[in-house]
VEXMIDREN-577334 format. One record per atom (N, C-alpha, C, O): residue in three letters; x negated, y negated, z negated; residue number from 1. Coordinates in steps of 0.001 Angstrom, whole numbers. Layout:
BEGIN
REC type       u       v       w seq
REC  ALA       X       Y       Z NUM
...
//
This chain:
BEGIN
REC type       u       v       w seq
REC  UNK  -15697 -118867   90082   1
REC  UNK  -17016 -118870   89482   1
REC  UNK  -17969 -118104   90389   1
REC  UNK  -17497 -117281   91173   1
REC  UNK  -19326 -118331   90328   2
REC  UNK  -20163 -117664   91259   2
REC  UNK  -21076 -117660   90544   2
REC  UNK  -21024 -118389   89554   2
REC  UNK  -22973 -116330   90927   3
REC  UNK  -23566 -116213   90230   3
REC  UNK  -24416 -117722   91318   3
REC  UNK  -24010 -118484   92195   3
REC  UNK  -26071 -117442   90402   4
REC  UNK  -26809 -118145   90835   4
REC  UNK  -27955 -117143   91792   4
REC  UNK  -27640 -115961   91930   4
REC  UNK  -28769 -117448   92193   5
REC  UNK  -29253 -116733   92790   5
REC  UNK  -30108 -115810   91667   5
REC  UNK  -29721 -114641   91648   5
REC  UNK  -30911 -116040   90978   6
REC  UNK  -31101 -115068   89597   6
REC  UNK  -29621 -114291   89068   6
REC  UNK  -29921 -113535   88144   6
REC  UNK  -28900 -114266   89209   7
REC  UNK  -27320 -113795   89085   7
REC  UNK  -26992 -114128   87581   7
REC  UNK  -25957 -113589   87189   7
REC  UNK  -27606 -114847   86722   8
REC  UNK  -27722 -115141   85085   8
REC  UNK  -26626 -116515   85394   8
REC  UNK  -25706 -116630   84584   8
REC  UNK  -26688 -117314   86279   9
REC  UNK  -25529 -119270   85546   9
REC  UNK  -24594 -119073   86922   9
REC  UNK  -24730 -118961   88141   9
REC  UNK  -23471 -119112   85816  10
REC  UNK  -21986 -119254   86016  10
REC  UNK  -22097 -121045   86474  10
REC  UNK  -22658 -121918   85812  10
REC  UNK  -21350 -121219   87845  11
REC  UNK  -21050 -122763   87861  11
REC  UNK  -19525 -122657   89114  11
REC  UNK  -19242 -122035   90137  11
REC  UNK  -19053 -123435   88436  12
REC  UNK  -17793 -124023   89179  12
REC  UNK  -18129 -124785   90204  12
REC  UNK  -18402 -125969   90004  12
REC  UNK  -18179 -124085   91831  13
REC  UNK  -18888 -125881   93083  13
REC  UNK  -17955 -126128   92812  13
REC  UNK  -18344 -126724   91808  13
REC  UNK  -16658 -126271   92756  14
REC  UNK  -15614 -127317   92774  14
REC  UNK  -16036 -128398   91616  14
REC  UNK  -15988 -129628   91607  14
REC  UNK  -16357 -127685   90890  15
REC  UNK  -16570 -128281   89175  15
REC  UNK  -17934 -129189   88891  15
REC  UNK  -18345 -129791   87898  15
REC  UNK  -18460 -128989   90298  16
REC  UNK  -19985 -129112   89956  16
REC  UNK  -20842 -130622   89446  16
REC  UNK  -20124 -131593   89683  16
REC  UNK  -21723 -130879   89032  17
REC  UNK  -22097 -132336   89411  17
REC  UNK  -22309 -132901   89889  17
REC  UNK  -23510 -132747   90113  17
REC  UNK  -21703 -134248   90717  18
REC  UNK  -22760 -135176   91941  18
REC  UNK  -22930 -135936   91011  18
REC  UNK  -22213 -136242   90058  18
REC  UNK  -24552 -136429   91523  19
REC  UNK  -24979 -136929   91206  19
REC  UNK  -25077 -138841   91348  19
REC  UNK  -25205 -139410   92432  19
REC  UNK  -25012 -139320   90450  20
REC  UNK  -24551 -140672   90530  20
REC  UNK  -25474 -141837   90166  20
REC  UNK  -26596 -141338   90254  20
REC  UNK  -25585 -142858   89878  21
REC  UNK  -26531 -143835   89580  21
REC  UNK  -26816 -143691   88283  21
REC  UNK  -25937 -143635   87423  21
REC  UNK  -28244 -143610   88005  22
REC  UNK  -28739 -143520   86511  22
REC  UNK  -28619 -142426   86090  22
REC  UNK  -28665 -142600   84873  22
REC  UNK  -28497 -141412   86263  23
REC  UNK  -28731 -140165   86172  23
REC  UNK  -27409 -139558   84949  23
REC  UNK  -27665 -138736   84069  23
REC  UNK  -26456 -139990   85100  24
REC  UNK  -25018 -139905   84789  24
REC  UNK  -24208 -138650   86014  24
REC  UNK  -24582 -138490   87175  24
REC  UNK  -23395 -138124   85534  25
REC  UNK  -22897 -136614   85908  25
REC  UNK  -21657 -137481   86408  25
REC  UNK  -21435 -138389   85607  25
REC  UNK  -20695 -137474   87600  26
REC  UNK  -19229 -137376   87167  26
REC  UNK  -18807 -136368   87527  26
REC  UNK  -19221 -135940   88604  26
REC  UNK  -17871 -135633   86806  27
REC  UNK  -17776 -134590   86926  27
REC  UNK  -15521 -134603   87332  27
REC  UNK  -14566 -134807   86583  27
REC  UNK  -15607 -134306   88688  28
REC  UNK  -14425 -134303   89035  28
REC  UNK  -13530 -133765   88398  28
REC  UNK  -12483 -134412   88381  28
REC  UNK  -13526 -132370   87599  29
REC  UNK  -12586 -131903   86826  29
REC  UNK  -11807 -132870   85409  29
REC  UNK  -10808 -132655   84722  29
REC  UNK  -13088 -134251   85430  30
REC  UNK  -12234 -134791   84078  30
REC  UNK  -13360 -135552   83562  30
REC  UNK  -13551 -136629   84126  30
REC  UNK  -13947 -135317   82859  31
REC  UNK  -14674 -135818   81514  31
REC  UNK  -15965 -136064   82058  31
REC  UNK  -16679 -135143   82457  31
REC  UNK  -16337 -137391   82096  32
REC  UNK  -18310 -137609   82387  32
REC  UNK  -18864 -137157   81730  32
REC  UNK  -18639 -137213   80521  32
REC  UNK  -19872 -136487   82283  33
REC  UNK  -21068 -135803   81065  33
REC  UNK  -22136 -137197   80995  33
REC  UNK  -22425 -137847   82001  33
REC  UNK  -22575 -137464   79806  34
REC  UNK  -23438 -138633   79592  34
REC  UNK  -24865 -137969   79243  34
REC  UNK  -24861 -137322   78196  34
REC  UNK  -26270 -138028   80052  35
REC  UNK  -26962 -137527   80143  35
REC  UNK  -27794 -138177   79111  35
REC  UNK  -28167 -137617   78080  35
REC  UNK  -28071 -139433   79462  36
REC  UNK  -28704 -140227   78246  36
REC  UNK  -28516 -141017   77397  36
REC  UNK  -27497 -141677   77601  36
REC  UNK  -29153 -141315   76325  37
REC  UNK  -30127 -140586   75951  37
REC  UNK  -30178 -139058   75626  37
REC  UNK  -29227 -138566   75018  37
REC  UNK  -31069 -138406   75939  38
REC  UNK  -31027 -137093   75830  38
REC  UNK  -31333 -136690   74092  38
REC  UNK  -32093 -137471   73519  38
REC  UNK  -30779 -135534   73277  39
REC  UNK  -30570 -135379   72045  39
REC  UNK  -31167 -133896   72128  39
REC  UNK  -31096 -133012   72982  39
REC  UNK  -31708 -133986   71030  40
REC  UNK  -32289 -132652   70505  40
REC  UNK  -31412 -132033   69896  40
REC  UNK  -30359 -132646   69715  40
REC  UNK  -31503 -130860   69457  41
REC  UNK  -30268 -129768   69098  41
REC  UNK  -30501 -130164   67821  41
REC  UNK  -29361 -130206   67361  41
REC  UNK  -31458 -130573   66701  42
REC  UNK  -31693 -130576   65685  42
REC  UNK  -31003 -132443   65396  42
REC  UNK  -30761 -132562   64195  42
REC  UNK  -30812 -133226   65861  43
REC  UNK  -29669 -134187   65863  43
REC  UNK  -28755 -134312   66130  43
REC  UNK  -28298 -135451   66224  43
REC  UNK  -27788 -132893   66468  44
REC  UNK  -26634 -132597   66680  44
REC  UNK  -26050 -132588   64883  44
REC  UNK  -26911 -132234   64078  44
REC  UNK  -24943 -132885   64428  45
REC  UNK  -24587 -132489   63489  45
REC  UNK  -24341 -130910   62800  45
REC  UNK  -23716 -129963   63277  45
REC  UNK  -24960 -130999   61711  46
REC  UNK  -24747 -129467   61772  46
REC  UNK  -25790 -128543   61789  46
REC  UNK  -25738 -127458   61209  46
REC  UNK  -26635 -128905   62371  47
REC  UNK  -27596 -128508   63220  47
REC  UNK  -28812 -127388   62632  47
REC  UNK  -29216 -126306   63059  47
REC  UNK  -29213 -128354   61266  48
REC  UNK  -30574 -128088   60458  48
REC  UNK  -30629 -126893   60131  48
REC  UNK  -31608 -126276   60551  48
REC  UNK  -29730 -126227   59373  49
REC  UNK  -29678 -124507   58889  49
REC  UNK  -30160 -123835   60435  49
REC  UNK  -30525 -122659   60441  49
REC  UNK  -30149 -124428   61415  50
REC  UNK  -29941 -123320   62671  50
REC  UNK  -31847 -123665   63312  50
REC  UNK  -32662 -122802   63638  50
REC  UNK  -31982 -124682   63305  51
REC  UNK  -32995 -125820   63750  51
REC  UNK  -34150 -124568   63904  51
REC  UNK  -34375 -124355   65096  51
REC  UNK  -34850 -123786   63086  52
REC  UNK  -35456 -122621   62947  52
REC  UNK  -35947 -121558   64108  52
REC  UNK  -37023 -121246   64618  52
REC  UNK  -33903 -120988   64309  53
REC  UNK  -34042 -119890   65126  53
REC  UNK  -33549 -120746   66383  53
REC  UNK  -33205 -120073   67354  53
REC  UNK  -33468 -122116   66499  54
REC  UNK  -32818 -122747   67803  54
REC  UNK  -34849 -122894   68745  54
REC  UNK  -35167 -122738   69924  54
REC  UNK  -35248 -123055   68171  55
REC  UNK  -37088 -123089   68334  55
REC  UNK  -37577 -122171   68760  55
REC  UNK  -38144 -122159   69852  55
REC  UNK  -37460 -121109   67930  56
REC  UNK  -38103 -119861   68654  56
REC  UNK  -36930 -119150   69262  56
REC  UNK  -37238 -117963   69159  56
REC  UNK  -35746 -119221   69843  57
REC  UNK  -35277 -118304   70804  57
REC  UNK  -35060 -119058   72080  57
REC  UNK  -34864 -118525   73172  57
REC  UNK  -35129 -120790   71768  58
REC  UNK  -35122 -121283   73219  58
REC  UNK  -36196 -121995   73451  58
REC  UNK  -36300 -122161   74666  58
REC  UNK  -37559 -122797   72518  59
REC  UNK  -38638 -123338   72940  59
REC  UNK  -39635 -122183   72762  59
REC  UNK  -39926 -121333   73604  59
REC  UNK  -40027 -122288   71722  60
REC  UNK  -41099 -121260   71884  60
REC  UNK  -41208 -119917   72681  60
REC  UNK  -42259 -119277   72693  60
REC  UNK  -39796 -119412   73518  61
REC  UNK  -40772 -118306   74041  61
REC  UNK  -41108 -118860   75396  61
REC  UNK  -41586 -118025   76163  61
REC  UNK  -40994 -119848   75777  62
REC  UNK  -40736 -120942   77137  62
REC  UNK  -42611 -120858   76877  62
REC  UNK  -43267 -120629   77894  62
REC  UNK  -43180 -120996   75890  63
REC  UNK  -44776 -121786   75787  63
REC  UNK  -45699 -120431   76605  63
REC  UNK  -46523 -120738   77467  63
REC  UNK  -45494 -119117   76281  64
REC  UNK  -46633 -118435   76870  64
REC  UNK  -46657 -118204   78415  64
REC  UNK  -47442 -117468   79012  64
REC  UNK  -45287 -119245   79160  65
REC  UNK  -45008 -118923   80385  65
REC  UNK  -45121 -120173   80891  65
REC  UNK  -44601 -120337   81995  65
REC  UNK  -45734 -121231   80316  66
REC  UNK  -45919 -123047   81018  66
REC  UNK  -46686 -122905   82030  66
REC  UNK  -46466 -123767   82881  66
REC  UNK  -47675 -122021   82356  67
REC  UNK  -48062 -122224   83654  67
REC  UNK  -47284 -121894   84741  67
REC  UNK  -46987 -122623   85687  67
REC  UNK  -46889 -120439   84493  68
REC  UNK  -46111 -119827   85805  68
REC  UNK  -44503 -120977   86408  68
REC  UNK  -43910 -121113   87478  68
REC  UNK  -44366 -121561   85037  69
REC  UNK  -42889 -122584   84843  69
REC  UNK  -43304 -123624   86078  69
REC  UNK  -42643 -123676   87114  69
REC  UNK  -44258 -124287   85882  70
REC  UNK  -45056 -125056   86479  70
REC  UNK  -45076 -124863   88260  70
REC  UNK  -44598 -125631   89094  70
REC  UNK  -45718 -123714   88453  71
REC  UNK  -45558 -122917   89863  71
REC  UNK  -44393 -122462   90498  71
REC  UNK  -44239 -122477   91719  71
REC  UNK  -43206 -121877   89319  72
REC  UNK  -41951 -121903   90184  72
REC  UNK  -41147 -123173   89702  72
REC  UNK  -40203 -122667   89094  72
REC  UNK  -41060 -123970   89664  73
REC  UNK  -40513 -125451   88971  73
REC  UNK  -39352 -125290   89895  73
REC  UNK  -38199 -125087   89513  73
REC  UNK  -39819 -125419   91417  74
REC  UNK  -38682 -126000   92679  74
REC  UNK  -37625 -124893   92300  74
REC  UNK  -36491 -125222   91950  74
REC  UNK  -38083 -123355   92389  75
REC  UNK  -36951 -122441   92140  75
REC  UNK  -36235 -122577   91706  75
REC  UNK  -35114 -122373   92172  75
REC  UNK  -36458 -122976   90634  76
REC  UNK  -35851 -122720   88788  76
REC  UNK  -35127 -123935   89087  76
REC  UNK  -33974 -123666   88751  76
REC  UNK  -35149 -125283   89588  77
REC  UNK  -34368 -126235   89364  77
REC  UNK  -33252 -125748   90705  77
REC  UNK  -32030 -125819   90578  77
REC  UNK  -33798 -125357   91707  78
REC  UNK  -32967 -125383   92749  78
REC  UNK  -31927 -123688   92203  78
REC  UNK  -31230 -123352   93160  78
REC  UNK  -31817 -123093   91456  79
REC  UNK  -31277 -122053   90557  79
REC  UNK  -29702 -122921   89333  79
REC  UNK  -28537 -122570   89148  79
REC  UNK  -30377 -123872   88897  80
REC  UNK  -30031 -124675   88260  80
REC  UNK  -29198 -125806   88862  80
REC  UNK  -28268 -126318   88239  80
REC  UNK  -29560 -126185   90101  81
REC  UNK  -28904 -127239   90567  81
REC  UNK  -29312 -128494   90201  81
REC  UNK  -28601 -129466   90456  81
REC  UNK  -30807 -128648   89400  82
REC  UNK  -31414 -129458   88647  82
REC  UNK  -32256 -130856   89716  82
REC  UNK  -32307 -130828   90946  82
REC  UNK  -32659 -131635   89092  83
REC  UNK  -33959 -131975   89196  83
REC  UNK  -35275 -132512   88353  83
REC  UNK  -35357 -132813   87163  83
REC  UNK  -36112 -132521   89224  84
REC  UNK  -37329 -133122   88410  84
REC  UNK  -37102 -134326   87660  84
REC  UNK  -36366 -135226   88067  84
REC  UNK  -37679 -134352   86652  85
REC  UNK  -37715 -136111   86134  85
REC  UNK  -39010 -135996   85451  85
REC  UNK  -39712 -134989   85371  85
REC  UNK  -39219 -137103   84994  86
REC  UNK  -40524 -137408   85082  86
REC  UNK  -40934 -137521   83272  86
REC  UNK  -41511 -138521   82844  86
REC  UNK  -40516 -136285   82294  87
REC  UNK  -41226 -136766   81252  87
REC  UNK  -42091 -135762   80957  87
REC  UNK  -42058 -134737   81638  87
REC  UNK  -43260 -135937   79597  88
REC  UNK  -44349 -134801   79517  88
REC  UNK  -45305 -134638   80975  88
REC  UNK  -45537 -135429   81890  88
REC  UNK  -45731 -133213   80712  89
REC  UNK  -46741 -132872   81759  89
REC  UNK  -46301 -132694   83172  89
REC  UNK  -46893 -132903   84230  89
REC  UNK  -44498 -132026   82772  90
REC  UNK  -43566 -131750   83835  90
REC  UNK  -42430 -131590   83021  90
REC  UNK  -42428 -131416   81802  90
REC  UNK  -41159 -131682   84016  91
REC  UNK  -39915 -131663   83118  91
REC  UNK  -38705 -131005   84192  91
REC  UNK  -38784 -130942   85419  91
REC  UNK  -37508 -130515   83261  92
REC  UNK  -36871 -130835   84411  92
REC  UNK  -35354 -130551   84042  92
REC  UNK  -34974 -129827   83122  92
REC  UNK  -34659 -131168   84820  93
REC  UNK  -32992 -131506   84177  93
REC  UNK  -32002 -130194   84523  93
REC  UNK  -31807 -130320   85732  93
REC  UNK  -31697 -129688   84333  94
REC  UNK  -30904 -128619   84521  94
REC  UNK  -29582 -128260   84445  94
REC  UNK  -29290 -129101   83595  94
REC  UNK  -28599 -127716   84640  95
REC  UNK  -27281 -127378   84690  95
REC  UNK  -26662 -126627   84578  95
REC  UNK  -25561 -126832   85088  95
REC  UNK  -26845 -125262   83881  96
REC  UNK  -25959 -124059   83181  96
REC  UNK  -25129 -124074   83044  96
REC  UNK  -24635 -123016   82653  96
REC  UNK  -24379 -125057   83202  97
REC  UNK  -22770 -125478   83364  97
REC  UNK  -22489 -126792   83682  97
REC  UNK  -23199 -127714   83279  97
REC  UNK  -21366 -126979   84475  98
REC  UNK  -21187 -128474   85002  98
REC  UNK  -21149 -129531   84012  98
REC  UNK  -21549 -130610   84451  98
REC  UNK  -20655 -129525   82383  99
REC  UNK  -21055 -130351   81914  99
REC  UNK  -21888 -130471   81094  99
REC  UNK  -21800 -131514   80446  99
REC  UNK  -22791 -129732   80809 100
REC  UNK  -24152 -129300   79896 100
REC  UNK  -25257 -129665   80572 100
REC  UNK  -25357 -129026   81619 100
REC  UNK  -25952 -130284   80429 101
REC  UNK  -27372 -130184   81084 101
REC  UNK  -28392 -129936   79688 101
REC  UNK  -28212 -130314   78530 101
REC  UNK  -29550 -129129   80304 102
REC  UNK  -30311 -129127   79463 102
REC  UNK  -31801 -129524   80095 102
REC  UNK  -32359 -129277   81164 102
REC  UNK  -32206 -130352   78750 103
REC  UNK  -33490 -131218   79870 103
REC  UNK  -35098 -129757   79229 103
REC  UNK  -35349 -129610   78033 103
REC  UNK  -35692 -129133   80102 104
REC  UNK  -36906 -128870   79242 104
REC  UNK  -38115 -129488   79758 104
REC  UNK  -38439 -129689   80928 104
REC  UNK  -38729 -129754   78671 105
REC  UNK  -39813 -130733   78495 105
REC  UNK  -40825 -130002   78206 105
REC  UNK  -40758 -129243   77240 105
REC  UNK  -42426 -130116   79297 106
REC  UNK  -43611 -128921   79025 106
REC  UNK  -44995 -129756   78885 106
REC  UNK  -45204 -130664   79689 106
REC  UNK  -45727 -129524   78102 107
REC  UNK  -46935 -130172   78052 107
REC  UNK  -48008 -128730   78064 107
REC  UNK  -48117 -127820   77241 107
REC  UNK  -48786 -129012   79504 108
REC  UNK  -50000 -128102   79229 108
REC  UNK  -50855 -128126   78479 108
REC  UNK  -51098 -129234   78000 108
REC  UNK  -51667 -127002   78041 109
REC  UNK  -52705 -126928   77081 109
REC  UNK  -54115 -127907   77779 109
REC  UNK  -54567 -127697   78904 109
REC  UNK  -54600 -128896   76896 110
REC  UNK  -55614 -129198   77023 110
REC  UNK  -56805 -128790   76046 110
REC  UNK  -56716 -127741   75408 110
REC  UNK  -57796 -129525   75940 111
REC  UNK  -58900 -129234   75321 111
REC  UNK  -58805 -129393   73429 111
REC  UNK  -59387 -128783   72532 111
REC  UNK  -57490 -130831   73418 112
REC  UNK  -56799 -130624   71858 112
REC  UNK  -55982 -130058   71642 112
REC  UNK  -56225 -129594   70527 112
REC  UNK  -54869 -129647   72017 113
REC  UNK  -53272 -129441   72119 113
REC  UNK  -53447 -127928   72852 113
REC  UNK  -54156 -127665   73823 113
REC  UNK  -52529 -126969   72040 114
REC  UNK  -51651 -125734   72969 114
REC  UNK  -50490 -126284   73739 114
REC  UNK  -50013 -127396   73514 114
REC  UNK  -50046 -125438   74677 115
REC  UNK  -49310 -126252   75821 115
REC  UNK  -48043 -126011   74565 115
REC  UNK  -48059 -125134   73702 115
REC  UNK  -47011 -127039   74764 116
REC  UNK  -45352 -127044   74127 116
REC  UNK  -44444 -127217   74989 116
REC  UNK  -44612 -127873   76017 116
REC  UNK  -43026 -126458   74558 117
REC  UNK  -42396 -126797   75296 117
REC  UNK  -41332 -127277   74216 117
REC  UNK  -41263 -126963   73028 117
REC  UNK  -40206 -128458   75256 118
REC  UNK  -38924 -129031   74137 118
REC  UNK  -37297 -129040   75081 118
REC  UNK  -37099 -129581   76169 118
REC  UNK  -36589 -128481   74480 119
REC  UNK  -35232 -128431   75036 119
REC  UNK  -34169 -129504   74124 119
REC  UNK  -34084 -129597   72900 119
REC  UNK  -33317 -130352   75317 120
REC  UNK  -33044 -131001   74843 120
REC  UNK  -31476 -131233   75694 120
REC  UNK  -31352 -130816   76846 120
REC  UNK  -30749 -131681   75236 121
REC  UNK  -29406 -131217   75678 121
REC  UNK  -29009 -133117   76020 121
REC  UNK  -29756 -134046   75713 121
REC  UNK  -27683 -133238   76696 122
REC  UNK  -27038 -134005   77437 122
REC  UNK  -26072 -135314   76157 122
REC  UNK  -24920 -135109   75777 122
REC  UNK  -26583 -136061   75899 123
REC  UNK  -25811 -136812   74420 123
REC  UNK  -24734 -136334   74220 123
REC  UNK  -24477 -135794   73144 123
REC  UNK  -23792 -136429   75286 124
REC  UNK  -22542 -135799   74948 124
REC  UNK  -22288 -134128   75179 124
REC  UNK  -21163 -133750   75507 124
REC  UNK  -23134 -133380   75035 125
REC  UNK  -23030 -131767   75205 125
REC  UNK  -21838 -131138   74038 125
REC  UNK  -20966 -130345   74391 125
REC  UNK  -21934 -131483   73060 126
REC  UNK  -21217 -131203   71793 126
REC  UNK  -19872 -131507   71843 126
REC  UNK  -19118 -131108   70955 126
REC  UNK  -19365 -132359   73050 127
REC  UNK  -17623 -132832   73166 127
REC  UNK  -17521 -131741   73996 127
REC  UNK  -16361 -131353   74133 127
REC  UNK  -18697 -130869   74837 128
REC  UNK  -17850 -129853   75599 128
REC  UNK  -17820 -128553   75340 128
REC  UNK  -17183 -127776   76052 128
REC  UNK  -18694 -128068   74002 129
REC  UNK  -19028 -126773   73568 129
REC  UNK  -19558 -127200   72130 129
REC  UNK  -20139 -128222   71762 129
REC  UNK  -19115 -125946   71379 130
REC  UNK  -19364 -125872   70213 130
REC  UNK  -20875 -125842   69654 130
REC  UNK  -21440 -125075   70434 130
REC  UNK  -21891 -126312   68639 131
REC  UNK  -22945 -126218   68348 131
REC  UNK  -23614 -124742   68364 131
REC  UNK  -24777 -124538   68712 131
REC  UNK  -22618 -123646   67895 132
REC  UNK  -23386 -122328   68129 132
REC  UNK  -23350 -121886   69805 132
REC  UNK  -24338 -121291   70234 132
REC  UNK  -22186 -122187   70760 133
REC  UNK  -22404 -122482   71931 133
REC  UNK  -23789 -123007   72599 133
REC  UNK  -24598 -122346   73249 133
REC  UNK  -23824 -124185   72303 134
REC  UNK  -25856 -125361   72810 134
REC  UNK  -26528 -124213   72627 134
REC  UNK  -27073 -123658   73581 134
REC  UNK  -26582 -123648   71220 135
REC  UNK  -27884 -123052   70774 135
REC  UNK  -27951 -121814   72004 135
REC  UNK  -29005 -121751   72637 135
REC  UNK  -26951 -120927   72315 136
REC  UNK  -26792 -120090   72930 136
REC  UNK  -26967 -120675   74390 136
REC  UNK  -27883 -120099   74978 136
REC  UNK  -26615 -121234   74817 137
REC  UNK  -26814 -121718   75881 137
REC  UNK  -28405 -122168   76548 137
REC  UNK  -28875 -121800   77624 137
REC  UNK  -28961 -122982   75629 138
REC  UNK  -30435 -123161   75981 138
REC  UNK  -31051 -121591   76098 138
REC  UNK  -31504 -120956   77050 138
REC  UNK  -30827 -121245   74533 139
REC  UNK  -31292 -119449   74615 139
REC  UNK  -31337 -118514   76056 139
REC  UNK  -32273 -117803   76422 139
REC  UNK  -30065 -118734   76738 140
REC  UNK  -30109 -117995   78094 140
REC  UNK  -30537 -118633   79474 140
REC  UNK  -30885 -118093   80524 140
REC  UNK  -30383 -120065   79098 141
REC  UNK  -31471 -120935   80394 141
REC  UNK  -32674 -120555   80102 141
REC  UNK  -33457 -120472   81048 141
REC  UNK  -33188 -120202   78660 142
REC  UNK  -34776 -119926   78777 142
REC  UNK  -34905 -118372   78982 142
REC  UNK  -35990 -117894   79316 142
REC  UNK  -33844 -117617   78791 143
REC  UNK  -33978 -116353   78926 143
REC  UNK  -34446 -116032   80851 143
REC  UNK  -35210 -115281   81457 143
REC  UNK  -33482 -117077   81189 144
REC  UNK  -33049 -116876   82876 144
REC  UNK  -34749 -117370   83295 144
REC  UNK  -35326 -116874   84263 144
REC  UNK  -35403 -118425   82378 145
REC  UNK  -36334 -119471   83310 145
REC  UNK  -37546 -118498   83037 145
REC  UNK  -38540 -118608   83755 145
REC  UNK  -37512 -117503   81982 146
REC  UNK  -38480 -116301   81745 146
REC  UNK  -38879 -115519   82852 146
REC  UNK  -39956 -115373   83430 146
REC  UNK  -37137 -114799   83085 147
REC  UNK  -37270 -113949   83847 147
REC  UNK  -37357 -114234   85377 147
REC  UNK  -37531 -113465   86322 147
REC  UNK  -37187 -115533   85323 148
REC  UNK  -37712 -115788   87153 148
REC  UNK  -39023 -115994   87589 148
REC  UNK  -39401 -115920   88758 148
REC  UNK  -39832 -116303   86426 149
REC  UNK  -41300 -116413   86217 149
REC  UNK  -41997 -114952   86274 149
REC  UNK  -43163 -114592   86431 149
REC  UNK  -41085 -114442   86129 150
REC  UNK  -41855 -112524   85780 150
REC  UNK  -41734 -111833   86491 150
REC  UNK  -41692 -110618   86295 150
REC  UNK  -41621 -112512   87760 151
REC  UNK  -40932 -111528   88839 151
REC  UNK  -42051 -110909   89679 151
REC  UNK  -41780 -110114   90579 151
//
């Protein structure tokens, strides 16, 4: 295991993802991670009692930092092992573990709208970690994507 350069995500290179056609993971240790369609934590089974504090400990504290997110984007994905994709204002695919991805999704503030942000996990995330696992997991990608912004 090794850190990342923020020293916060654990990843296996042996374990890691190449990247393949259609934006599908194979992941040499075993099991494909299936990226899309991408699923919200709140359509995970299970989910709703949590749906609450899954919002404000991994989207909402992401919103008072959408600009700076914006400006270090390349970091934060190249931290991640991620890339850009193209939904919202900006987005971007991420990897906290070889078979987890978590997608976050940012819309800046305009003249109607406060900027939002949305985290959204890998269809099949839930065959590789438990639901209080996801929740925790986004929680410390946004903890990590905070603190690289605050530097």
């Amino acid at each position: 295991m090794v850190r990342s350069r923020t020293g916060d995500v654990f990843r296996q290179k042996e374990c890691g993802p190449q990247r393949a056609s259609g934006r599908s993971v194979c992941n040499p240790c075993g099991t494909n991670i299936q990226i899309e369609p991408l699923k919200a934590f709140k359509d995970f089974p299970g989910s709703m009692p949590y749906h609450g504090a899954f919002s404000a400990n991994s989207e909402r504290v992401l919103i008072p930092h959408v600009n700076k997110i914006r400006e270090k984007q390349a970091e934060i994905i190249s931290a991640f092992d991620g890339e850009a994709i193209k939904s919202g204002d900006f987005s971007m695919l991420l990897y906290p573990f070889p078979k987890i991805a978590v997608c976050a999704i940012f819309y800046l503030e305009d003249e109607e709208f406060p900027p939002s942000a949305t985290c959204l996990f890998s269809s099949n995330a839930l065959d590789f970690m438990p639901l209080d696992g996801l929740a925790d997991v986004a929680e410390y990608t946004s903890g990590t994507i905070i603190r690289m912004v605050s530097k």
